[in-house]
C-alpha positions in Angstrom: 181.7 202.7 137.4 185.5 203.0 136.8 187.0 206.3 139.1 188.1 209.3 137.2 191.6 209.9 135.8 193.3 212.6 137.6 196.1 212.6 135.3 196.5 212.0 131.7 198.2 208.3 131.1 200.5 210.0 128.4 202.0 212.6 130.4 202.8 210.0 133.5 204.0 207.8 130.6 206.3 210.9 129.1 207.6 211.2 132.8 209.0 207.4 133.6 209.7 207.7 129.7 212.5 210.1 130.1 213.7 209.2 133.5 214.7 205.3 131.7 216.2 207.3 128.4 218.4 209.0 130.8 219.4 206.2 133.0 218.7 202.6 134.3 215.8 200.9 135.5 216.2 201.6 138.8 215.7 205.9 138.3 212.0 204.7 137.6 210.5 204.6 140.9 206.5 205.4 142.1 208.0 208.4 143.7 210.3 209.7 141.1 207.8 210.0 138.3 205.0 211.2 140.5 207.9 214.2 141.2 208.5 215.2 137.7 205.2 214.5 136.0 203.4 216.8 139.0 201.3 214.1 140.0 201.0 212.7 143.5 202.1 208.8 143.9 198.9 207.8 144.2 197.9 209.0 140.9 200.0 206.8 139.6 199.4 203.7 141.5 195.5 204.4 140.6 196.5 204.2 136.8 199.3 201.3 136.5 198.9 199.2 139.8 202.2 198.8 140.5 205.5 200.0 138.7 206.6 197.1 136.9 203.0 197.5 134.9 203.5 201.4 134.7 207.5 200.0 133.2 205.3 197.4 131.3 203.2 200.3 129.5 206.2 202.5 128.8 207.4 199.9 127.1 205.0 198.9 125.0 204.0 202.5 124.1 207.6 202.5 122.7 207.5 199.2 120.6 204.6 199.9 119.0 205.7 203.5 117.8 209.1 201.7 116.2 206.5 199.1 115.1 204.3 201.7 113.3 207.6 203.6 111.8 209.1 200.2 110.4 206.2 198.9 109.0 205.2 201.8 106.8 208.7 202.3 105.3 209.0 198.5 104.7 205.6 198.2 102.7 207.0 201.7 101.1 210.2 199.8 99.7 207.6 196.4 98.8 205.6 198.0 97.3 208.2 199.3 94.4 208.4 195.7 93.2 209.5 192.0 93.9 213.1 192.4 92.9 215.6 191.5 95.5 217.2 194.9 95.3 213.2 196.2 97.0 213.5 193.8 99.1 217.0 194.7 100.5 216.1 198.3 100.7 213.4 197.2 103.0 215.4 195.3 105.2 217.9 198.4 105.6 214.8 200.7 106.2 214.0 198.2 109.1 217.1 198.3 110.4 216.7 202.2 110.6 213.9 202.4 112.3 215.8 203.3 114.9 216.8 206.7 113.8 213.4 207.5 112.5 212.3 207.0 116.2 215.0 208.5 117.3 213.7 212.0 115.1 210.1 211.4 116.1 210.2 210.2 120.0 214.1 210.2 121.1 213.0 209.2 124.6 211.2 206.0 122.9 214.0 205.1 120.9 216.4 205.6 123.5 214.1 203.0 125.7 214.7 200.7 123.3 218.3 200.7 122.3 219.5 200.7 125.7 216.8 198.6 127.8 216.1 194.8 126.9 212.5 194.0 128.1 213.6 190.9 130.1 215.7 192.6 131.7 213.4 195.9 133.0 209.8 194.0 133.3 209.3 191.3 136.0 207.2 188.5 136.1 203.6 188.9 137.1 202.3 191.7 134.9 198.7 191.9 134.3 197.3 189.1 131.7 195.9 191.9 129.8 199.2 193.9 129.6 200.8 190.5 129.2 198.6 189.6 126.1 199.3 193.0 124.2 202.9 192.6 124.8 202.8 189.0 123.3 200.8 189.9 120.2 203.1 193.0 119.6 206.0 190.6 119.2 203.8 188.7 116.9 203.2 191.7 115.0 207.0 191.6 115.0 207.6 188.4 113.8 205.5 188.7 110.5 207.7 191.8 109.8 210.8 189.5 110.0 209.1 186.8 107.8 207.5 189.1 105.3 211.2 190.4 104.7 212.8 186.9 104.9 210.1 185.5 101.7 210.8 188.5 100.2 214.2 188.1 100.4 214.6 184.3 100.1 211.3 182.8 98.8 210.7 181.5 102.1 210.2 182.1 106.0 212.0 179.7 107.9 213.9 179.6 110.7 217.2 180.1 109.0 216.0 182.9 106.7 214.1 184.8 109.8 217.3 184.4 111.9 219.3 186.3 109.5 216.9 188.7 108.8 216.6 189.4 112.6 220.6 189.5 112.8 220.1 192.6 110.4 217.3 194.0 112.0 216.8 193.5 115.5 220.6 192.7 116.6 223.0 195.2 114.6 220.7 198.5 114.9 221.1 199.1 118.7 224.8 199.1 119.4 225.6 201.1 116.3 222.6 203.5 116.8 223.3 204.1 120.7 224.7 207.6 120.2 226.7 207.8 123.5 230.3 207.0 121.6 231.5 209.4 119.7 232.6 208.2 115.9 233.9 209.7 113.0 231.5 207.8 110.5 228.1 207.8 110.0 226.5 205.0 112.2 223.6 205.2 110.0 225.6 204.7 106.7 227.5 201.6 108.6 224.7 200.2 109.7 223.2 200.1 106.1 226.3 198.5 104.8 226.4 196.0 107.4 222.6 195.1 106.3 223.4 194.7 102.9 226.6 192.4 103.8 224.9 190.4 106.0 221.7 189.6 103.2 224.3 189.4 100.0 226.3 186.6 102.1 222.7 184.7 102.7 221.4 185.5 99.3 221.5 181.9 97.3 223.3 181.8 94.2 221.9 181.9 91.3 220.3 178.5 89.3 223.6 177.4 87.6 225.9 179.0 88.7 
């Protein structure tokens, strides 16, 4: 029979959680957390293993809230029709999935637009913890090709690249929040979406 939990996964979760947001991978220590989530370090060693599965867990607590967030408003924009104008309003609603998080779970979003999973996790993490994180950038991938046929008529590699351009590489520098600017990073990352897919669009049969 497994032992008890002596302290909710969440709330140790919560802890590490805002200790990355505020800083850099190495402000997540055993000891650290343990400190500010009231637990004792042993706690936490009983319900992660080691750190880099307790940083493993954060961050996949994380992706799959921004996953959750972008895929309901990108079905919301499909589902208004098949036009390419839908389409491109879905792609920009990706792209700002960011600042929904950001509204929702700031600590999450701020995991994510400032820490690169390669570079936080190290190798050996679980297989179970290993497999989740896999399938969740599956899960991933099928949002980048649903909006790429959508888009384009078709899913490959050309069509998913751009699509990820607009989606996975333009949102975090411009949503980062820690320069100041005097526009709306929200409105120029929208713009920059919709550049980005009207260069890639095809042109028109005879034209």
């Amino acid at each position: 029979m497994a032992r008890p939990r002596l302290h909710d996964l969440d709330a140790l979760l919560d802890a590490a959680e805002e200790l990355l947001a505020a800083g850099d991978g190495r402000a997540v220590t055993i000891r650290a957390v343990a400190e500010r989530a009231g637990a004792s370090s042993g706690s936490l060693y009983h319900a992660f293993g080691s750190r880099n599965e307790l940083l493993g867990r954060l961050w996949l607590r994380a992706a799959r809230r921004f996953l959750a967030l972008q895929r309901e408003a990108v079905e919301r924009c499909l589902a208004a029709g098949d036009a390419w104008e839908h389409a491109e309003d879905a792609t920009v609603a990706a792209a700002l999935t960011l600042r929904d998080l950001q509204a929702s779970a700031p600590a999450s979003a701020q995991v994510l637009i400032r820490h690169r999973r390669e570079q936080l996790l190290e190798d050996g993490l679980p297989d179970a913890l290993d497999d989740e994180l896999r399938a969740l950038d599956g899960e991933l991938l099928g949002v980048l090709r649903r909006l790429a046929a959508s888009l384009f008529g078709t899913a490959d590699r050309r069509t998913v690249e751009t699509v990820a351009v607009c989606v996975v590489d333009l949102p975090p520098p411009l949503l980062d929040g820690r320069r100041p600017r005097l526009i709306d990073p929200a409105d120029a990352l929208a713009a920059a979406v919709r550049g980005v897919l009207r260069a890639a669009r095809p042109a028109p049969s005879g034209a």
